[in-house]
C-alpha positions in Angstrom: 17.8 84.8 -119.2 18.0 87.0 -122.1 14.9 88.7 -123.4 14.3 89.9 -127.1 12.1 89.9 -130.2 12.3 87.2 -132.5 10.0 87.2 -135.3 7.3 89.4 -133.7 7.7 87.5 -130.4 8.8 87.3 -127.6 11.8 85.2 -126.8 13.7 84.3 -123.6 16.9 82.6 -123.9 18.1 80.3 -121.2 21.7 80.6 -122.3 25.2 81.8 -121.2 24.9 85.6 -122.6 28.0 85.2 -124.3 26.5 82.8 -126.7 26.8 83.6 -130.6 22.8 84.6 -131.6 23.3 82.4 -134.5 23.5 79.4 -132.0 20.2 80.1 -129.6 18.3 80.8 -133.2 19.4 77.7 -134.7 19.5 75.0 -131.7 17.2 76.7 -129.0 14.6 78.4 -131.3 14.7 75.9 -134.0 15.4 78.3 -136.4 17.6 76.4 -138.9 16.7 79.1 -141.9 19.9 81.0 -140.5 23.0 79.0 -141.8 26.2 78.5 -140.1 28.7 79.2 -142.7 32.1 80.4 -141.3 31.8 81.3 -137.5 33.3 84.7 -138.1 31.6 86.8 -140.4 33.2 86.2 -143.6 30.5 84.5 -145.7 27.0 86.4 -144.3 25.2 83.2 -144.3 24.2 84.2 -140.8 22.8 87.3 -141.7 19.5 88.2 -139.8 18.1 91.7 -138.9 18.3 93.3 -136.0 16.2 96.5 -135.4 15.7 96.8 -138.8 19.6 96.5 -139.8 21.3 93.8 -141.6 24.5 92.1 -139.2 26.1 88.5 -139.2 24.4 86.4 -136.3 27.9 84.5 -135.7 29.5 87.9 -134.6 26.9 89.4 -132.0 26.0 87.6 -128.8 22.8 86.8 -126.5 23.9 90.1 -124.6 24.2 91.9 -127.5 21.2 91.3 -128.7 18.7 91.7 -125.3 16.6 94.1 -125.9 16.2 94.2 -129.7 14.4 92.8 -132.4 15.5 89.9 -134.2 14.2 88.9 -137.4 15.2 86.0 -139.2 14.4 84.8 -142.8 11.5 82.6 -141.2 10.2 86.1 -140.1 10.8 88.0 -143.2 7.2 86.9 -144.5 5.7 83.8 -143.8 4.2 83.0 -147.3 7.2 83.8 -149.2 5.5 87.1 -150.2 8.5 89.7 -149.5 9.3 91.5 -153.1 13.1 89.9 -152.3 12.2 86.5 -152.1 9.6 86.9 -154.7 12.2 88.6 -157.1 15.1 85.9 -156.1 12.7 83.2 -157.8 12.1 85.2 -160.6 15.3 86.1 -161.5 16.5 82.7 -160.8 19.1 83.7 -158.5 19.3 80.9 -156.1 21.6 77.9 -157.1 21.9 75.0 -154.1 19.8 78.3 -151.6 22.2 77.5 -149.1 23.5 81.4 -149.2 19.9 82.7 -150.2 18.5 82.9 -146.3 21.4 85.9 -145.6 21.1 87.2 -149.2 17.5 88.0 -149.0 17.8 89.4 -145.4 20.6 91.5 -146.6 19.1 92.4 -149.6 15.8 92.7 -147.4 17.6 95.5 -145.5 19.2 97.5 -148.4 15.3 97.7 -150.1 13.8 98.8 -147.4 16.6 102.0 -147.3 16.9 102.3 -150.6 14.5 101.1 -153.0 16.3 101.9 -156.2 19.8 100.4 -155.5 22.6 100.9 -158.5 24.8 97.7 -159.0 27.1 99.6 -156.9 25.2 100.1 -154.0 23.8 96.1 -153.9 27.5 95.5 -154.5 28.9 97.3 -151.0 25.4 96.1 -149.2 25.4 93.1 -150.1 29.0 91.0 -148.2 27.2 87.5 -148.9 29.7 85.0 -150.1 27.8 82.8 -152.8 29.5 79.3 -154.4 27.2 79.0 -157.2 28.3 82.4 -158.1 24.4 84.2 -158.5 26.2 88.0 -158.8 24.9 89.0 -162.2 21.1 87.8 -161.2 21.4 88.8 -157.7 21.7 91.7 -158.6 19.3 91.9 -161.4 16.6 90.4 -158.5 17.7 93.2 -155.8 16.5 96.0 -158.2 13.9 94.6 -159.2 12.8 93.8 -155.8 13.3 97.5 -155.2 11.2 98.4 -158.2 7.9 96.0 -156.9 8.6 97.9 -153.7 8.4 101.2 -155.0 5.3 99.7 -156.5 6.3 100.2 -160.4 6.5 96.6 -161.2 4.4 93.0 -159.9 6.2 89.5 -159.8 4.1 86.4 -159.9 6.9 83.9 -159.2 6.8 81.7 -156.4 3.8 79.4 -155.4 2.6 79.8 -151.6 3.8 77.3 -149.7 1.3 74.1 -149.3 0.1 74.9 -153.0 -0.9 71.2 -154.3 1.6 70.3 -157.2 -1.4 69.4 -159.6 -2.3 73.3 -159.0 1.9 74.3 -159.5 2.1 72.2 -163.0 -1.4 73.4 -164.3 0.3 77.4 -163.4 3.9 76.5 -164.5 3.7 73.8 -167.1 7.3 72.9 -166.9 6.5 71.5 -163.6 4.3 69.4 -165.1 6.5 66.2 -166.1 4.5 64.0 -164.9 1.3 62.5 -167.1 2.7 63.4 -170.5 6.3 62.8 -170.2 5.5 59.8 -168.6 2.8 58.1 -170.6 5.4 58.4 -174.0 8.6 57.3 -172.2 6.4 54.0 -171.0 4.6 52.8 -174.4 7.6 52.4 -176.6 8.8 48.8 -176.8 11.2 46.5 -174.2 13.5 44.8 -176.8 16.4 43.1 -174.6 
């Protein structure tokens, strides 16, 4: 058995030792949040923290993680509260989100050591490979995730989760669609 933290608790893993973290998260723990890009570290979409410090889940095993403390982006906050995520909605800087989960944990790290990170510095902290191509408003969202956590800006951006859609269009009209786009598309007339 191999004993560590995940997400605040307690874990024991009933796995060969020499199994990649990324797999007991994913198939034994169920937690799917932490992608399976590459297998060997190129594209960061494994990225989870452990002890505080951002490192691809494909690359360190069950042994070398007993002991420490694993958080994953199902950890990071469970409302979707964390100035990263918050500012990564707000920004706009998630395409198909398949990347996102090891952006924000990367990203999650860097703000928490630096809260006022140049371009440079989210460029060198930040290894996530991203097909949609978010860099310009990735980082635009990193510092300004490090200015909410230096407390000199607020974002309002994402709903909770479990918010009731009526709630979500009244807030965000866009989201609306619904009652007025659908009552004009449906009273114009069915010529064949």
């Amino acid at each position: 058995m191999t004993a560590m933290t995940v997400n605040e608790r307690p874990v024991d893993f009933a796995l060969d030792p020499a199994t990649p973290l990324l797999w007991a998260l994913r198939d034994a723990a169920n937690l799917t949040g932490t992608k399976y890009g590459c297998g060997v570290g190129d594209c960061s979409a494994c990225m989870v923290l452990v002890d505080g410090e951002a490192l691809r889940s494909c690359l360190i095993t069950l042994a070398d993680a007993e002991g420490r403390t694993i958080t994953t982006i199902e950890g990071l906050s469970r409302d979707r509260s964390h100035p990263v995520q918050q500012a990564l909605v707000a920004e706009q800087a998630i395409q198909c989100g398949f990347c996102t989960p090891g952006i924000a944990i990367a990203a999650a790290a860097l703000v928490r050591r630096n809260p006022d990170p140049s371009e440079e510095d989210i460029r060198a902290a930040i290894p996530n490979l991203c097909r949609c191509g978010v860099y310009p408003r990735l980082v635009r969202a990193i510092q300004r995730a490090g200015r909410v956590t230096r407390r000199a800006e607020t974002i309002s951006a994402a709903p909770a989760p479990g918010i009731d859609p009526a709630d979500a269009a009244r807030a965000v009209p866009a989201m609306g669609g619904g009652s007025a786009g659908t009552e004009g598309s449906s009273g114009g007339s069915s010529e064949p």
